[in-house]
C-alpha positions in Angstrom: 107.9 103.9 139.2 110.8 103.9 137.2 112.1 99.9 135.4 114.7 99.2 137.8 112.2 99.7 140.4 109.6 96.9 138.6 112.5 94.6 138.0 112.8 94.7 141.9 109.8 94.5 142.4 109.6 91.6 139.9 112.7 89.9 141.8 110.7 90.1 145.2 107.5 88.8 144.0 110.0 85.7 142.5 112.1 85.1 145.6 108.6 85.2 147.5 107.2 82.6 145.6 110.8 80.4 145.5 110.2 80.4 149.6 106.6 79.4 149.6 107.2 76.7 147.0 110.3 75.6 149.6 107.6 75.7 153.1 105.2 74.3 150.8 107.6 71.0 149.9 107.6 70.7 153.9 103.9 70.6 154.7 102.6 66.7 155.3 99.2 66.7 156.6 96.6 63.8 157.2 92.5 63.2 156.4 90.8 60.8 157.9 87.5 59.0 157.8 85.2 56.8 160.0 86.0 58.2 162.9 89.8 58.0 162.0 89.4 54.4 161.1 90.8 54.9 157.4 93.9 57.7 157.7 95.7 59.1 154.8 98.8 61.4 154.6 99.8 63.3 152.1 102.6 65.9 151.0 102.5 69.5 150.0 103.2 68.1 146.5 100.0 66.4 146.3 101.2 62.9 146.6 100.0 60.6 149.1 102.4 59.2 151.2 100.4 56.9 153.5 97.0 55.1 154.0 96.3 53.7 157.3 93.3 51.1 157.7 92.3 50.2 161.0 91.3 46.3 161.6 87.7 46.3 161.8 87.7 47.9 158.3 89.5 45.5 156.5 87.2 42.4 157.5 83.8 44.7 155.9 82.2 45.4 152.9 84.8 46.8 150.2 82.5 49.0 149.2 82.3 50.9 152.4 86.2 50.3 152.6 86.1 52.2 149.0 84.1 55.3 150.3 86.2 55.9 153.2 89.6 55.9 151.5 88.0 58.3 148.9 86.8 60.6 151.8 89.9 60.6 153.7 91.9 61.4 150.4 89.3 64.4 150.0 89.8 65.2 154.0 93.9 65.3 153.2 93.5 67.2 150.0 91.0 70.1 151.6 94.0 70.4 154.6 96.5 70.3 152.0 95.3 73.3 150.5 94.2 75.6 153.2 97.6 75.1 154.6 99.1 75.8 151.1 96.4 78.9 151.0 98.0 79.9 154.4 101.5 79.8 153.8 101.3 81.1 150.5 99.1 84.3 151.8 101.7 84.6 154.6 104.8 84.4 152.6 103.4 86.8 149.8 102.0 89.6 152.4 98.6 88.9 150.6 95.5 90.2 152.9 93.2 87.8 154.3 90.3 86.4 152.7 92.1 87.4 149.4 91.0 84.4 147.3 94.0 83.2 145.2 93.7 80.8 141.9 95.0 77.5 143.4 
């Protein structure tokens, strides 16, 4: 493989990862706990863009209110990634179950 080839190749791999960082940017998804009772959405970037508490969760206990925000901001973040895992894999040809480092 001669430079010019690697410095394609090098171009591809770059322009493959500009796209998936673009579809990634587009991805919202949303975790929930309770049975849905406590919602939370959140953005491929990571940042949370909504939390949704149902009435009969605000009148209780705040510590119960506490644990289900934190488990449907764990819910979000867990679908968050696989769809980042999916889209990433997809964009960059990588073979399934290939584990990447994010």
């Amino acid at each position: 493989m001669s430079f010019l080839d690697k410095m394609k190749d090098a171009k591809n791999v770059y322009d493959n990862v500009k796209k998936a960082q673009q579809e990634i940017e587009k991805i919202s998804v949303e975790g929930q706990a309770g049975g849905g009772s406590v919602k939370v959405k959140v953005k491929g970037n990571h940042q949370i863009v909504d939390i949704i508490i149902e009435e009969p969760v605000r009148v209780g206990d705040a510590k119960i209110l506490n644990d289900l925000i934190i488990a449907a901001c764990n819910d979000a973040m867990n679908k968050l990634d696989k769809e980042i895992k999916s889209k990433m894999g997809g964009i960059m040809n990588i073979p399934t179950g290939f584990k990447l480092p994010f």
